[in-house]
VMD Tcl script that builds the backbone (N, CA, C; Angstrom):
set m [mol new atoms 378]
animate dup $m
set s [atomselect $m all]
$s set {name element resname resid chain x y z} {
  {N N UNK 1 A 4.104 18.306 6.599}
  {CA C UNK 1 A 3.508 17.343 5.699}
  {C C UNK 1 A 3.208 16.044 6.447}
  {N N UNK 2 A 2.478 15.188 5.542}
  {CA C UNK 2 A 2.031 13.977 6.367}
  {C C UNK 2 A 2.758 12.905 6.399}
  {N N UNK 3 A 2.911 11.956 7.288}
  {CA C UNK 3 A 3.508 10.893 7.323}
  {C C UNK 3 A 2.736 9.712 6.450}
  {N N UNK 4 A 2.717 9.180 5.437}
  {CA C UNK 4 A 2.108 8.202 4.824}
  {C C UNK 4 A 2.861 6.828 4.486}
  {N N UNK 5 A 1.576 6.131 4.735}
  {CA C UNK 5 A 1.865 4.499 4.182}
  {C C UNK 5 A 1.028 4.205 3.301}
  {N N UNK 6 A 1.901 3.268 2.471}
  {CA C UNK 6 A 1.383 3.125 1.071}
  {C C UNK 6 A 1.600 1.320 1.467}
  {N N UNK 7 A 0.102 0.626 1.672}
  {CA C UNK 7 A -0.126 -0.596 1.820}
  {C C UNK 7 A -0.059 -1.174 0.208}
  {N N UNK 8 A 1.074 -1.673 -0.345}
  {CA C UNK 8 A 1.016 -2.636 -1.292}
  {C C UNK 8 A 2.381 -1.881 -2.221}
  {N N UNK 9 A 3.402 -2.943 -2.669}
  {CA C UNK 9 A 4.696 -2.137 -3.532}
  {C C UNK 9 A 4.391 -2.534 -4.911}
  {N N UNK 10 A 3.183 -2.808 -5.350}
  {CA C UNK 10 A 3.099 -2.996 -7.155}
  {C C UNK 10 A 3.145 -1.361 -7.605}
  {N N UNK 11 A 2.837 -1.482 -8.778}
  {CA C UNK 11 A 2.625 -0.397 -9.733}
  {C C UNK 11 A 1.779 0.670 -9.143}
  {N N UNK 12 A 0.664 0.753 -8.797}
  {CA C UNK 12 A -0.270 1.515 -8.583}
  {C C UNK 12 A -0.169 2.628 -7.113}
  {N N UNK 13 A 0.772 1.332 -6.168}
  {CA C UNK 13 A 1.301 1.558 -4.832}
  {C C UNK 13 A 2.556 2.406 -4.652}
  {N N UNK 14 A 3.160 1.704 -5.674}
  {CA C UNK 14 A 4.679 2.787 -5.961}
  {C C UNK 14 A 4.647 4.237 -6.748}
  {N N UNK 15 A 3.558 3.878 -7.618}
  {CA C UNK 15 A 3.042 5.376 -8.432}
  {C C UNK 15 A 2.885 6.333 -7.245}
  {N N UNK 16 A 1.864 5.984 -6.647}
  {CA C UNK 16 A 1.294 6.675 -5.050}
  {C C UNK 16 A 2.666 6.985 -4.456}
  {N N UNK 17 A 3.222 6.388 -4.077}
  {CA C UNK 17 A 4.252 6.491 -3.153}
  {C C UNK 17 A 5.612 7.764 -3.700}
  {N N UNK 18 A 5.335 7.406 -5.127}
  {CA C UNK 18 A 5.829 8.278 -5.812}
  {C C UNK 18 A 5.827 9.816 -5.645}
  {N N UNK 19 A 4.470 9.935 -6.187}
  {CA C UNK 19 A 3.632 11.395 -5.965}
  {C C UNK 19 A 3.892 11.822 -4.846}
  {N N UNK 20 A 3.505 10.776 -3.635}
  {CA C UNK 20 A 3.394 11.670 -2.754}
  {C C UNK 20 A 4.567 12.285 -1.701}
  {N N UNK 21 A 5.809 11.629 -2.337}
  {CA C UNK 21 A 6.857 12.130 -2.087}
  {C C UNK 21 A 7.385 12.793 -2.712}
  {N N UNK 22 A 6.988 13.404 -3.964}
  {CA C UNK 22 A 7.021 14.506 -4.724}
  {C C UNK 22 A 6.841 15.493 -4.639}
  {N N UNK 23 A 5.323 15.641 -3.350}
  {CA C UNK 23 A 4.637 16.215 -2.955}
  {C C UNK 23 A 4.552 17.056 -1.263}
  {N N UNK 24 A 6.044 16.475 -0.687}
  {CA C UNK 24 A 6.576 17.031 0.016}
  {C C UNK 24 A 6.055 15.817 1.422}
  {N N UNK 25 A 5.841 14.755 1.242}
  {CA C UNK 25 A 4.879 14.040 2.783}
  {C C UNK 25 A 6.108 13.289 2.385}
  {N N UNK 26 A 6.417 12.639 3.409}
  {CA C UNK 26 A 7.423 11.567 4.228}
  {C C UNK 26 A 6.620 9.934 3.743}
  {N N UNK 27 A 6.873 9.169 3.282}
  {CA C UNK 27 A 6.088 7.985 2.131}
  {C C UNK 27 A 7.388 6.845 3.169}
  {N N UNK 28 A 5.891 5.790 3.382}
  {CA C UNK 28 A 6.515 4.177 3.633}
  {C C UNK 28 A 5.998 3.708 2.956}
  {N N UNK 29 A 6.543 2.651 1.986}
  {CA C UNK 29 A 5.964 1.281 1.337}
  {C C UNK 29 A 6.122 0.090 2.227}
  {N N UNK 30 A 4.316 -0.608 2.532}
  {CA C UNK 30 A 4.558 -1.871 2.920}
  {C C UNK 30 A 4.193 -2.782 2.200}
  {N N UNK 31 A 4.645 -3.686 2.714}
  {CA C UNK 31 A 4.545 -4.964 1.497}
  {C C UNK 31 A 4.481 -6.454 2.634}
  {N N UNK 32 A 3.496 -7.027 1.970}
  {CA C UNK 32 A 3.466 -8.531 3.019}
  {C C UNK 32 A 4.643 -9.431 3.002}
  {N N UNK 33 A 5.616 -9.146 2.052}
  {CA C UNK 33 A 6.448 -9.885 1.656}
  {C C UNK 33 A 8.131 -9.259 1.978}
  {N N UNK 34 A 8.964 -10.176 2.847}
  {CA C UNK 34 A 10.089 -9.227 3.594}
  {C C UNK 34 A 10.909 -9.596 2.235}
  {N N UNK 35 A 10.437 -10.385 1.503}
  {CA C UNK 35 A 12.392 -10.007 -0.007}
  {C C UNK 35 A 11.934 -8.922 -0.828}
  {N N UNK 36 A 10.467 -8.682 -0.510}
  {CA C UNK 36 A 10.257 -7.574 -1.604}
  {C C UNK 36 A 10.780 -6.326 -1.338}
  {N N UNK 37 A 10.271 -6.205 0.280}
  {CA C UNK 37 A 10.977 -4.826 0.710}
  {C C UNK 37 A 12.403 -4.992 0.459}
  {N N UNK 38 A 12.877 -5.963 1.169}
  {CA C UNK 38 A 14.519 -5.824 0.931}
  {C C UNK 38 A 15.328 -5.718 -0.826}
  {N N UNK 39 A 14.464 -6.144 -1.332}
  {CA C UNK 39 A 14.627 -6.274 -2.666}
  {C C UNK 39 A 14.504 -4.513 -2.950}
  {N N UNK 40 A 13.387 -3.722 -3.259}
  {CA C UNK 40 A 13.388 -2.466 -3.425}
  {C C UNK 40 A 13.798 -1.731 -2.742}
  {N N UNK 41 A 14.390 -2.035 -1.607}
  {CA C UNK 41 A 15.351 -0.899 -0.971}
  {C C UNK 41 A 16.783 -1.050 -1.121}
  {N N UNK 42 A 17.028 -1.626 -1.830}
  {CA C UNK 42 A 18.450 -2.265 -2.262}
  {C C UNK 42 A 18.346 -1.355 -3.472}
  {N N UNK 43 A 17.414 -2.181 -4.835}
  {CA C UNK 43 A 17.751 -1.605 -6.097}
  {C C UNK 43 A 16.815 -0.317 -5.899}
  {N N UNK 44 A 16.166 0.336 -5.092}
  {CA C UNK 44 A 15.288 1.007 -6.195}
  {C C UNK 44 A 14.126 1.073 -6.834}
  {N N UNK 45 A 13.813 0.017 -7.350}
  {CA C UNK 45 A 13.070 0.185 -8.977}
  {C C UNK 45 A 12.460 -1.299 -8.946}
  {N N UNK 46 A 10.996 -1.432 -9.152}
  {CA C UNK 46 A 10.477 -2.253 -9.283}
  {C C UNK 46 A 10.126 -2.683 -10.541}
  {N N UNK 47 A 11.293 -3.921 -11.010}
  {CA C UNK 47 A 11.456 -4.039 -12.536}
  {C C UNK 47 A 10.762 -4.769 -13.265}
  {N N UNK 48 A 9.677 -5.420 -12.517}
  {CA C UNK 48 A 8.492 -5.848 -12.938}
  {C C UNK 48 A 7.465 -5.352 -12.772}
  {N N UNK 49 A 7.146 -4.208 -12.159}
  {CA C UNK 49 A 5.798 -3.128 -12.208}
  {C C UNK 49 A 5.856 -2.445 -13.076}
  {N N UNK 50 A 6.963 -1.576 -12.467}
  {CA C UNK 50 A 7.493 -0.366 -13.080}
  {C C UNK 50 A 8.867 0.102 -13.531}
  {N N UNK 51 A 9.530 -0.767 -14.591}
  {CA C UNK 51 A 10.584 -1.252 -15.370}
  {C C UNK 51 A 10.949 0.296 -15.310}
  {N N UNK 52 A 12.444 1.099 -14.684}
  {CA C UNK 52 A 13.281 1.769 -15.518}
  {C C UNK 52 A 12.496 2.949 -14.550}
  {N N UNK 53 A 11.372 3.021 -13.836}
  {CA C UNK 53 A 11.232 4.077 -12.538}
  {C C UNK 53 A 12.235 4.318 -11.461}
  {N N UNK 54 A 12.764 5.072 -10.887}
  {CA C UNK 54 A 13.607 5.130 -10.098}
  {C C UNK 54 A 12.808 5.867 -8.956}
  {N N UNK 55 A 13.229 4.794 -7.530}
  {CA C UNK 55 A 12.113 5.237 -6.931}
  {C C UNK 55 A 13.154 6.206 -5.352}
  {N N UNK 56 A 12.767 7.426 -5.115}
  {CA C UNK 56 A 13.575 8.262 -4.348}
  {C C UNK 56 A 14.237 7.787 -3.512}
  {N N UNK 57 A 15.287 8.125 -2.987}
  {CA C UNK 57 A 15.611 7.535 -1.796}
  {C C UNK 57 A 15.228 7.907 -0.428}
  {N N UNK 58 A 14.859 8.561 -0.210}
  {CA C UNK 58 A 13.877 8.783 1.306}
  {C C UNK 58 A 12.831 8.096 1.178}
  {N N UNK 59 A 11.706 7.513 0.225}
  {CA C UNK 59 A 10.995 6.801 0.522}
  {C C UNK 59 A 11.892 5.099 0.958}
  {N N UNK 60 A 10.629 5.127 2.437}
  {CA C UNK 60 A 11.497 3.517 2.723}
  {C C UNK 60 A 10.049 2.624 2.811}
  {N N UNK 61 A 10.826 1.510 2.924}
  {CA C UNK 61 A 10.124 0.559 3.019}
  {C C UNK 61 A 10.015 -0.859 3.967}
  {N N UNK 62 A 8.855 -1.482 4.237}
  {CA C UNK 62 A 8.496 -1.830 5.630}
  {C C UNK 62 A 8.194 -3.289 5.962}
  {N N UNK 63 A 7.863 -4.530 5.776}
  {CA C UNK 63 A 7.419 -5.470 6.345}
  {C C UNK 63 A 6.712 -5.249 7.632}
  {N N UNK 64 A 7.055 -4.763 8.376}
  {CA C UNK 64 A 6.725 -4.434 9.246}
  {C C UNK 64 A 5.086 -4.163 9.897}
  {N N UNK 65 A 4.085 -4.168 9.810}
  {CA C UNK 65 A 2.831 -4.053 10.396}
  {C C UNK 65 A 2.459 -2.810 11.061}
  {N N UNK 66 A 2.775 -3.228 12.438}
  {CA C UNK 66 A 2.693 -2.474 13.832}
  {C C UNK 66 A 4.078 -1.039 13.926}
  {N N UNK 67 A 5.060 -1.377 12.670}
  {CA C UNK 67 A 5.770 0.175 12.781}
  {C C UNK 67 A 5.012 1.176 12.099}
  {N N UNK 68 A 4.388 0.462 10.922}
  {CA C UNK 68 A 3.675 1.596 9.647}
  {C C UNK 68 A 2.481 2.286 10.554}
  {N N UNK 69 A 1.986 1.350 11.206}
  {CA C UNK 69 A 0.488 1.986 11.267}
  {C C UNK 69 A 0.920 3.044 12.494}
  {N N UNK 70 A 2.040 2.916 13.526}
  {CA C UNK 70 A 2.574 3.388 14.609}
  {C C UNK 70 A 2.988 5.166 14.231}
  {N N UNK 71 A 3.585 4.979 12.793}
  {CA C UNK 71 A 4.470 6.281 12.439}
  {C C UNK 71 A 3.484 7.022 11.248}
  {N N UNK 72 A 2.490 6.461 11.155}
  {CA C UNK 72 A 1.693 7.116 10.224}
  {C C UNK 72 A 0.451 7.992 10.245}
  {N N UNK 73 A 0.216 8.928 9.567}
  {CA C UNK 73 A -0.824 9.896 10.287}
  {C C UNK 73 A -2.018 9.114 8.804}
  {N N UNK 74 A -1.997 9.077 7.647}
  {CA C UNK 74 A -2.600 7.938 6.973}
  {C C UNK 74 A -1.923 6.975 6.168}
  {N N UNK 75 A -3.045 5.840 5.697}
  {CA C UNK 75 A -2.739 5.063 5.661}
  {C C UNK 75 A -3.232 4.762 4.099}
  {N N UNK 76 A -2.703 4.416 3.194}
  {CA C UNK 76 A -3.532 4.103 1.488}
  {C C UNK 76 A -3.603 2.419 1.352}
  {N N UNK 77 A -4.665 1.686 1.015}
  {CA C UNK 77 A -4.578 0.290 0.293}
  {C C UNK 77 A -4.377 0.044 -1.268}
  {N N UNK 78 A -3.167 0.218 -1.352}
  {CA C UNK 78 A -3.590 -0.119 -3.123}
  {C C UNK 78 A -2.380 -1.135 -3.317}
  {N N UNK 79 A -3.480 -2.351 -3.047}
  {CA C UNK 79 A -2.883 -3.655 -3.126}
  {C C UNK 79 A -4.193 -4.325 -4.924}
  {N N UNK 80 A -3.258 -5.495 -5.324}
  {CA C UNK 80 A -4.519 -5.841 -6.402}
  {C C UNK 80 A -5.641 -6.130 -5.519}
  {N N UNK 81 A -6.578 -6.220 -6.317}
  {CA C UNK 81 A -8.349 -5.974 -5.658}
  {C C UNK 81 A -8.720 -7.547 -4.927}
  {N N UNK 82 A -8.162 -8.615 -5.604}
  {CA C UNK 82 A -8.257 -10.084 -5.030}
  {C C UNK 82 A -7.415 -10.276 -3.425}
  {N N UNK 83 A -6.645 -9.182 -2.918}
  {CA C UNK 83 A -5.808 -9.121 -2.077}
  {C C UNK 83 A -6.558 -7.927 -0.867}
  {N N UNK 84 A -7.132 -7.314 -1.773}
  {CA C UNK 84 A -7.923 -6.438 -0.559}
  {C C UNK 84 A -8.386 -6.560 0.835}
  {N N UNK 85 A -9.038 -7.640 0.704}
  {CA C UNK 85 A -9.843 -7.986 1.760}
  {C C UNK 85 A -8.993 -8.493 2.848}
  {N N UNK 86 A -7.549 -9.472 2.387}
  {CA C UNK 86 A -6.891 -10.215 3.260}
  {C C UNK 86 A -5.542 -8.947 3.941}
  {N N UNK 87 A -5.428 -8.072 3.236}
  {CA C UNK 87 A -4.454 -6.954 3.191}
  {C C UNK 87 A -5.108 -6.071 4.185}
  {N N UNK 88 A -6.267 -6.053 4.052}
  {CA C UNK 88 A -7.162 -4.826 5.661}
  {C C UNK 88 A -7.461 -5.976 6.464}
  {N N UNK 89 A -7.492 -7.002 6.563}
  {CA C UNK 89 A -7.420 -7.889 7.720}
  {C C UNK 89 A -5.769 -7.769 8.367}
  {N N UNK 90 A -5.595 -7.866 7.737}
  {CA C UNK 90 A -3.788 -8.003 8.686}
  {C C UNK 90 A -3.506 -6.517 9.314}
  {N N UNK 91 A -4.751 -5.390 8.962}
  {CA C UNK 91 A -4.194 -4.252 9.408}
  {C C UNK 91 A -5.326 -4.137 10.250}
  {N N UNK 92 A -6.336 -4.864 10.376}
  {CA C UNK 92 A -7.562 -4.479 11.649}
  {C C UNK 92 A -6.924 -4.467 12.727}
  {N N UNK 93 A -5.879 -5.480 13.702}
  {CA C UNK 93 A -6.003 -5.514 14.732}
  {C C UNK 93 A -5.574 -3.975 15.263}
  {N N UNK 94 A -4.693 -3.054 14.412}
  {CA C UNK 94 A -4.265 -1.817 14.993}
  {C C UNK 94 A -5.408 -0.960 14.676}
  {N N UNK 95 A -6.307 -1.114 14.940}
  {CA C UNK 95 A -7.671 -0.665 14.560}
  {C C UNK 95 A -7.543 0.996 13.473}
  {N N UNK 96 A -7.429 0.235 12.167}
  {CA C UNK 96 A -7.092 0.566 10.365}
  {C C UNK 96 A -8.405 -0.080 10.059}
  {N N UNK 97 A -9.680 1.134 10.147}
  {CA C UNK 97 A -10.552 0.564 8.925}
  {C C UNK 97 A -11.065 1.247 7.745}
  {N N UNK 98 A -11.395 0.866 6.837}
  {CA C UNK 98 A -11.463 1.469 5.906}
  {C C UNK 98 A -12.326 2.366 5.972}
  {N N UNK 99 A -12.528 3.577 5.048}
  {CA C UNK 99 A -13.182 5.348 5.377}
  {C C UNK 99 A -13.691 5.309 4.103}
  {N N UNK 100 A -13.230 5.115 2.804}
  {CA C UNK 100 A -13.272 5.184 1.335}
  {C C UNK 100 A -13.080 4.134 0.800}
  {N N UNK 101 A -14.162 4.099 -0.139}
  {CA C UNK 101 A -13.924 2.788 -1.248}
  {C C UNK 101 A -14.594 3.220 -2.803}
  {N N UNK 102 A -14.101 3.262 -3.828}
  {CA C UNK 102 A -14.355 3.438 -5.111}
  {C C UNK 102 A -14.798 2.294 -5.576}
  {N N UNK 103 A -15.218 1.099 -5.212}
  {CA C UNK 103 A -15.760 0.269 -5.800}
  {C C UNK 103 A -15.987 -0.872 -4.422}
  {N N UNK 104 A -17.310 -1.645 -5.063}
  {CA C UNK 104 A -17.448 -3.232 -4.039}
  {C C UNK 104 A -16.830 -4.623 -4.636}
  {N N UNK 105 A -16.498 -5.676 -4.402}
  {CA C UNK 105 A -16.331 -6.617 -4.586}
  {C C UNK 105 A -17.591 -6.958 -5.240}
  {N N UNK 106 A -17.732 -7.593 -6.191}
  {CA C UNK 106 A -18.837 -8.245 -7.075}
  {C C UNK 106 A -18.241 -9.988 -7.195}
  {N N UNK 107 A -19.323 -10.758 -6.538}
  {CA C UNK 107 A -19.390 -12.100 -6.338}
  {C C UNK 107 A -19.228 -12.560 -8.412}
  {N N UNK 108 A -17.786 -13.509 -8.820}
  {CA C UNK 108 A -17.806 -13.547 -10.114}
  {C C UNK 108 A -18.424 -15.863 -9.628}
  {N N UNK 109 A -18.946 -15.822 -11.053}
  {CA C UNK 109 A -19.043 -17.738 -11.057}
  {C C UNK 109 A -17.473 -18.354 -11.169}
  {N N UNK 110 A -17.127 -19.377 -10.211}
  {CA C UNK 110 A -15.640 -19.632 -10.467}
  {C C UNK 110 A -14.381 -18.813 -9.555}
  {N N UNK 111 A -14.766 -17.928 -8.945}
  {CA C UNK 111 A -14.131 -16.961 -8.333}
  {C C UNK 111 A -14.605 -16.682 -7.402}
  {N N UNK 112 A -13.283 -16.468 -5.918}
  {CA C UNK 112 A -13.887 -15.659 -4.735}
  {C C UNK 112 A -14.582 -14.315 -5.045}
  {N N UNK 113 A -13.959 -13.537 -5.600}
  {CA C UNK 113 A -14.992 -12.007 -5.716}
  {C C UNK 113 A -13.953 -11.523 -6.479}
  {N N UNK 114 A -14.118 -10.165 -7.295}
  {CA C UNK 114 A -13.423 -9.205 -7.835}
  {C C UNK 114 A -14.058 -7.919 -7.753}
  {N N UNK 115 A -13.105 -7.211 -7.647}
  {CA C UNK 115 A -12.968 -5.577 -7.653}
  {C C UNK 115 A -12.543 -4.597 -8.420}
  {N N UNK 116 A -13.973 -3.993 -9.265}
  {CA C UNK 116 A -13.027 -2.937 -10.173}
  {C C UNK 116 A -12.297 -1.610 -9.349}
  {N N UNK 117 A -11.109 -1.306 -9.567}
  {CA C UNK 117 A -10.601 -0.084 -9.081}
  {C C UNK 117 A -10.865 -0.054 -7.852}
  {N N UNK 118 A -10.549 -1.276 -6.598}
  {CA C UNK 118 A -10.796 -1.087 -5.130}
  {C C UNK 118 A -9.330 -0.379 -4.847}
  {N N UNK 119 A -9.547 1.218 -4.334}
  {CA C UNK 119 A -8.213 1.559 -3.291}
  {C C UNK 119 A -9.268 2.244 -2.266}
  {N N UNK 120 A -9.253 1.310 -1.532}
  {CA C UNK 120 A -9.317 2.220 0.336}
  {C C UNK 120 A -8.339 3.064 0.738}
  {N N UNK 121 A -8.729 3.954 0.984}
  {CA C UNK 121 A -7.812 4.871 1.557}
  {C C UNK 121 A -8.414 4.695 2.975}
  {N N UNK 122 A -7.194 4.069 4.190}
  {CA C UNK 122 A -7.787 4.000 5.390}
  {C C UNK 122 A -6.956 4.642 6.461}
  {N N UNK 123 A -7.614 5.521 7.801}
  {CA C UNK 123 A -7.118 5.865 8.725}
  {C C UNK 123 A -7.103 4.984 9.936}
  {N N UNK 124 A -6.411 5.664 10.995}
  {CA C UNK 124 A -6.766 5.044 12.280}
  {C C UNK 124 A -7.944 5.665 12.664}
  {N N UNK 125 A -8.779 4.647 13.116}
  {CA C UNK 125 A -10.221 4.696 13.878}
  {C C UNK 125 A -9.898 5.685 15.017}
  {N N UNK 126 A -11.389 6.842 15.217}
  {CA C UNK 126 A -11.041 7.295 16.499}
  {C C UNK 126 A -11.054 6.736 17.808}
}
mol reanalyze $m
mol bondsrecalc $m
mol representation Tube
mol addrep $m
């Protein structure tokens, strides 16, 4: 099975991360934020996403950058859509670009941009 990273620990990221360790693949959650990881690998359960989920214990989780993209055969973005853009920047330099996109950023009045339903699913470049 595959080695996967799941770029972002909200709801949508942990669902993913969920499945796909359900599903027999080896699952990292990263997160830009080091209390978050330490926070869900402590309890578990992200009690403001996903109140009362219990999330496996072989899935781990990463701060980390340059380990995820190192140990991973792919890579998922499902960070919120306002975070997209700055979330595949921090992963370009290990040359992570995006392959798939279900939606574009649409320029809003008042707002940098929004995205309906943006998850990139991205590999390493050949």
């Amino acid at each position: 099975m595959a080695e996967v990273t799941i770029m972002g620990a909200g709801s949508w990221g942990l669902a993913l991360a969920i499945l796909l360790n359900n599903n027999g693949h080896h699952v990292n959650v990263w997160s830009v934020f080091p209390d978050e990881v330490e926070l869900l690998a402590k309890e578990r359960e992200n009690k403001k996403c996903l109140p009362g989920v219990h999330i496996p214990e072989n899935i781990e989780f990463s701060a980390d950058t340059e380990y995820v993209v190192e140990k991973s055969d792919v890579i998922v973005l499902a960070v919120a859509s306002p975070y997209t853009r700055s979330t595949a920047k921090l992963f370009a330099p290990f040359g992570i670009v995006p392959r798939l996109q279900n939606d574009t950023e649409i320029p809003q009045q008042n707002q940098q941009s929004v995205s309906r339903s943006a998850v990139p699913l991205t590999l390493r470049s050949p």
